[in-house]
C-alpha positions in Angstrom: 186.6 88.3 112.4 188.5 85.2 113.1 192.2 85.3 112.0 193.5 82.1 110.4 195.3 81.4 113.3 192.5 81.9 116.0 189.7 80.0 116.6 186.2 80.7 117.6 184.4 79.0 120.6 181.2 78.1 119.7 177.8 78.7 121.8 177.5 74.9 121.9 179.2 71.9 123.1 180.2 68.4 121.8 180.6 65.3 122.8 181.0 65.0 126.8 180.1 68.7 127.0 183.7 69.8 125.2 183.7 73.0 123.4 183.5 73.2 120.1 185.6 76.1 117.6 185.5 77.1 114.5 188.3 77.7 112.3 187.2 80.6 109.5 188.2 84.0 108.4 184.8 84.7 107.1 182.3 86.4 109.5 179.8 86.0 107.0 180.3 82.2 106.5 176.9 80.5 107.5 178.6 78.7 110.6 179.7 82.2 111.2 176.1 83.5 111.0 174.4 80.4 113.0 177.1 81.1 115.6 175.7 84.7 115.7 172.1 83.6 115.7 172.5 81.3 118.8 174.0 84.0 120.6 172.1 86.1 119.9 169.0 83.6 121.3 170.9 82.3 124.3 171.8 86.3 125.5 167.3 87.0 124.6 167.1 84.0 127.4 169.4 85.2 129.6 167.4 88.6 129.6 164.1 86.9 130.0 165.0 84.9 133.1 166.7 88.1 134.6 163.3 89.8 134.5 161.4 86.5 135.5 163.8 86.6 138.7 163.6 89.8 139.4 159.7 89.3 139.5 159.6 86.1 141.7 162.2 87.4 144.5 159.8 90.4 144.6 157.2 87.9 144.9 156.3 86.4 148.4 154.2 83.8 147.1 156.9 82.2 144.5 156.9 78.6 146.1 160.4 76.9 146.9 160.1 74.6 144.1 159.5 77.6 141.5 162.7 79.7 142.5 165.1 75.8 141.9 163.4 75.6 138.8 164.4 79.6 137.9 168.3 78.9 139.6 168.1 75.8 136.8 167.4 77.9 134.5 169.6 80.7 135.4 172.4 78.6 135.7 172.0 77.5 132.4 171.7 80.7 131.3 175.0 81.7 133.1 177.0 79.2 131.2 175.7 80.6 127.7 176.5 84.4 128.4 180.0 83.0 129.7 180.8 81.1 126.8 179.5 84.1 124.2 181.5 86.6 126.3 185.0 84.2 126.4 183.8 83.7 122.4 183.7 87.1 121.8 186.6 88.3 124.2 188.9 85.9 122.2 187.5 87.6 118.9 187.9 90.9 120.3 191.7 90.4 121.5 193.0 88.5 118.3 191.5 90.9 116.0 190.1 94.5 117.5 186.7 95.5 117.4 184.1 94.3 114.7 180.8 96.0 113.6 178.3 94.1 115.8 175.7 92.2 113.6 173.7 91.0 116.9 
């Protein structure tokens, strides 16, 4: 739970890539639970292209072309699991464990 004096980073950005936060004491609050929701999706993707990596550099046929595309992807996936675990590391150290809803 955010206190009123902590803000949540958000799993998107604005404008010119800046963060975005939230400002609520309600973990139930529907920006709350969208929050949770994207997370939730970005950290499914991140798990997805883990196994589709693991599968092309065991692959010796994966062409050059296909393993940019997957370091695209996984960098972009790398930027979401950083920003939920900042998010959440934030939430964690302004106001102790919560029940994960995830």
């Amino acid at each position: 739970m955010t206190t009123p004096n902590e803000l949540r980073l958000l799993p998107w950005s604005g404008p010119g890539d800046k963060p975005c936060y939230l400002s609520t004491d309600d973990p139930d609050g529907y920006m709350s639970r969208l929050a949770d929701s994207i997370e939730a999706a970005q950290l499914g993707t991140a798990e997805e292209l883990l196994e589709e990596a693991s599968e092309a550099l065991g692959n010796q046929d994966t062409s050059l072309e296909g393993m940019r595309s997957l370091v695209k992807e996984l960098t972009v996936a790398l930027r979401d699991v950083y920003r939920v675990a900042t998010s959440r590391g934030r939430l964690l150290a302004t106001s102790g464990p919560r029940e994960s809803t995830y």
